[in-house]
C-alpha positions in Angstrom: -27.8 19.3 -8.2 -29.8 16.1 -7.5 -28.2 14.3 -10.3 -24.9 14.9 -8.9 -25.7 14.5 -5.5 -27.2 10.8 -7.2 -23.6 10.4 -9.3 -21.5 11.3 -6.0 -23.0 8.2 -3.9 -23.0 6.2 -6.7 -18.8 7.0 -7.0 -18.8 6.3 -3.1 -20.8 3.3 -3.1 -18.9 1.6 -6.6 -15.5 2.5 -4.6 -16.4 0.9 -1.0 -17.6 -2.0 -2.9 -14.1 -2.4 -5.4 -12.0 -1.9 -2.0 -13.8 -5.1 -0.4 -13.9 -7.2 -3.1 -10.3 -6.6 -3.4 -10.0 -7.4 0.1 -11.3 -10.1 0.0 -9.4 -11.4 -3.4 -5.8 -10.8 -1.4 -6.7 -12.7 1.5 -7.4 -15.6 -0.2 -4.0 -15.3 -2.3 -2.7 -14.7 1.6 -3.8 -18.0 2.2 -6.9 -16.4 4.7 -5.0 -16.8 7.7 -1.6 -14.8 6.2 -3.9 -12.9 4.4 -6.5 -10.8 6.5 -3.9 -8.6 8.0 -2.1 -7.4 5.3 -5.1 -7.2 2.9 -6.7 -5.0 5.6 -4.0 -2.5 5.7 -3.2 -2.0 1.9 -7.3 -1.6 2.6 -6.4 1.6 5.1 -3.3 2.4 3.1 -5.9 3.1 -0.3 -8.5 5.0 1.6 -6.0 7.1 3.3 -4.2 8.1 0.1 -7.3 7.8 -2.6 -10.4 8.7 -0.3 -13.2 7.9 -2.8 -11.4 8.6 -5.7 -13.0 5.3 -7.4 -10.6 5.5 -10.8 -7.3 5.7 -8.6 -8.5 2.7 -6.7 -7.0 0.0 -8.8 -6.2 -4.0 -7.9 -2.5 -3.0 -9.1 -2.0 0.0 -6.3 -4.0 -2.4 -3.6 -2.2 -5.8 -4.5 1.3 -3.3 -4.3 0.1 -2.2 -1.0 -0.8 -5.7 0.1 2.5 -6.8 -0.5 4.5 -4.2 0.9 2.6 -4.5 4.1 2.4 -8.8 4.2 5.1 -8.7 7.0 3.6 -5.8 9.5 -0.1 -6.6 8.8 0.5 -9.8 9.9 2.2 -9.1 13.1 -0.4 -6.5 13.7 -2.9 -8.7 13.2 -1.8 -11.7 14.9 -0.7 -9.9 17.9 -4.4 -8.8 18.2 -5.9 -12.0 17.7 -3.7 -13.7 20.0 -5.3 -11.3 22.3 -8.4 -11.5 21.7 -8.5 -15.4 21.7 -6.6 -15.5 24.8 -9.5 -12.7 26.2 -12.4 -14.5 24.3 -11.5 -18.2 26.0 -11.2 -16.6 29.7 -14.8 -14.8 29.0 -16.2 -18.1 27.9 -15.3 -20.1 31.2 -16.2 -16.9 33.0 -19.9 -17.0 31.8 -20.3 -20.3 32.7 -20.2 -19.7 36.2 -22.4 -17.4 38.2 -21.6 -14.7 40.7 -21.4 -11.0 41.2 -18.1 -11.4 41.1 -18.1 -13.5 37.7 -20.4 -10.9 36.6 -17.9 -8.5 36.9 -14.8 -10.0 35.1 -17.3 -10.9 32.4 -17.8 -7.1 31.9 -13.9 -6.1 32.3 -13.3 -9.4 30.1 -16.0 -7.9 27.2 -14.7 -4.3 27.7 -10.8 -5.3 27.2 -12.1 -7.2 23.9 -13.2 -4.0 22.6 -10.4 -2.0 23.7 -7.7 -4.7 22.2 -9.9 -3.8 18.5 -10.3 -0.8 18.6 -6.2 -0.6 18.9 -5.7 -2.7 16.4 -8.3 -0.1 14.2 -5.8 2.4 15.5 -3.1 1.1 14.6 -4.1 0.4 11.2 -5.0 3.9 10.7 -1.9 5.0 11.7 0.5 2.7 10.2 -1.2 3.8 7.0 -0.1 7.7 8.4 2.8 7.3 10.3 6.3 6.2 9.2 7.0 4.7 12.5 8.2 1.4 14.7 6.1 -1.1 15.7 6.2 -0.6 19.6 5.9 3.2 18.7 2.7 2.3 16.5 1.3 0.2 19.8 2.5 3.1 22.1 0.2 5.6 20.1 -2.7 3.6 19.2 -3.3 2.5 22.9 -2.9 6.4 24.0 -5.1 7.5 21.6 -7.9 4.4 22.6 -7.9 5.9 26.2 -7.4 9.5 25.2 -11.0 10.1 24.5 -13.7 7.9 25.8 -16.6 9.0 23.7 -14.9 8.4 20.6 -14.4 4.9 21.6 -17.8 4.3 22.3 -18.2 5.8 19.0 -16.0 3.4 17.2 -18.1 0.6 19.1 -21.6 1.3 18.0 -20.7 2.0 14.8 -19.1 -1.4 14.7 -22.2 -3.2 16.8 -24.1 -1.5 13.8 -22.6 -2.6 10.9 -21.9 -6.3 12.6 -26.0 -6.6 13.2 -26.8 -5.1 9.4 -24.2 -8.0 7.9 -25.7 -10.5 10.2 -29.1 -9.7 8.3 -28.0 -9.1 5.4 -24.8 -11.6 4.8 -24.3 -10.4 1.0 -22.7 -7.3 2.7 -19.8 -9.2 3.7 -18.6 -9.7 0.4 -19.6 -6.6 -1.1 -19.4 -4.0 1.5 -18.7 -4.5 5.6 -15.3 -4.6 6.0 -14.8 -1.7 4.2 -17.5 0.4 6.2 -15.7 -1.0 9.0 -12.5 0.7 8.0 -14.4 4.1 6.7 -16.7 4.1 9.8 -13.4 3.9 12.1 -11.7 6.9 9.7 -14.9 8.7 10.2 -15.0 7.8 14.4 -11.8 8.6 15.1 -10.7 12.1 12.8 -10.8 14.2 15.9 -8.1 12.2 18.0 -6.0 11.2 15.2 -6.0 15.8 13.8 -4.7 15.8 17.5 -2.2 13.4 17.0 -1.4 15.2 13.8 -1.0 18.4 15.6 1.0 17.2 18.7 3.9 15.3 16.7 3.8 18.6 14.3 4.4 21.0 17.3 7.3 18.5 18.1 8.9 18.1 14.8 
């Protein structure tokens, strides 16, 4: 039993690590900029068809993946960073100045920063699910961000967690973070996205 308890996390750990190295090896060859999107979808895209299933996780399926998802992985993505740069510069001229007042739109500024990426985790998650349009794919990712308060804040500290371990331990970037990132927000958000499953079933 311990031996294949040992084996299991070794499968787990051997997968997570293949997943980010190939993440990181398609956004290079995406140029970085064209590159992170897209890579981090065919990223989703893997884990939501494979799980852990470290000998189905190959370069081929996630470089197929990474293709077919170049165009709306990069609008997903760049939609969100325009966002968050456009929220990021307003919160650094906010903090320069002081005031209750300031004080205040620094907090709305910092919360609507996390709300904009947790959407975009969302969205990933679902595009990965969901044959569906792109304003459709917004629609339900921001529903499902609001829908459910403690599994945002959820989503957040496991995010605050793993962005502290990789500051202290850099090598983790390259070998493991962003996929814990993308596992961690799987794990976070099961319960509103078996909801979602459920709702657009009793539709159908």
């Amino acid at each position: 039993m311990v031996s294949s308890g040992i084996q299991r996390l070794f499968y787990v750990a051997w997968s997570m690590i293949k997943l980010n190295l190939y993440f990181l090896v398609c956004t290079c060859i995406g140029g970085i900029l064209f590159g992170i999107g897209p890579a981090f979808q065919a990223l989703s895209d893997l884990l939501n068809e494979y799980g852990m299933s470290y000998q189905e996780l190959t370069f081929k399926r996630f470089f197929t993946q990474f293709k077919a998802n170049f165009a709306v992985g990069n609008k997903s993505y760049w939609l969100i960073t325009g966002f968050t740069i456009l929220l990021g510069y307003n919160l650094y001229l906010s903090i320069q100045l002081q005031g209750l007042l300031w004080f205040a739109l620094d907090l709305f500024l910092m919360i609507t920063l996390l709300l904009v990426n947790v959407t975009y985790l969302y969205m990933t998650l679902y595009q990965s699910t969901y044959d569906i349009g792109f304003v459709q794919l917004i629609k339900l990712a921001v529903i499902s961000v609001f829908y459910h308060f403690a599994t945002f804040l959820k989503v957040v500290i496991g995010l605050i967690s793993i962005a502290i371990l990789t500051w202290y331990f850099k090598g983790l970037i390259v070998f493991l973070s962003v996929t814990l990132v993308m596992v961690w927000s799987g794990y976070a958000t099961k319960n509103i996205r078996q909801m979602i499953d459920g709702k657009l079933d009793s539709h159908a």
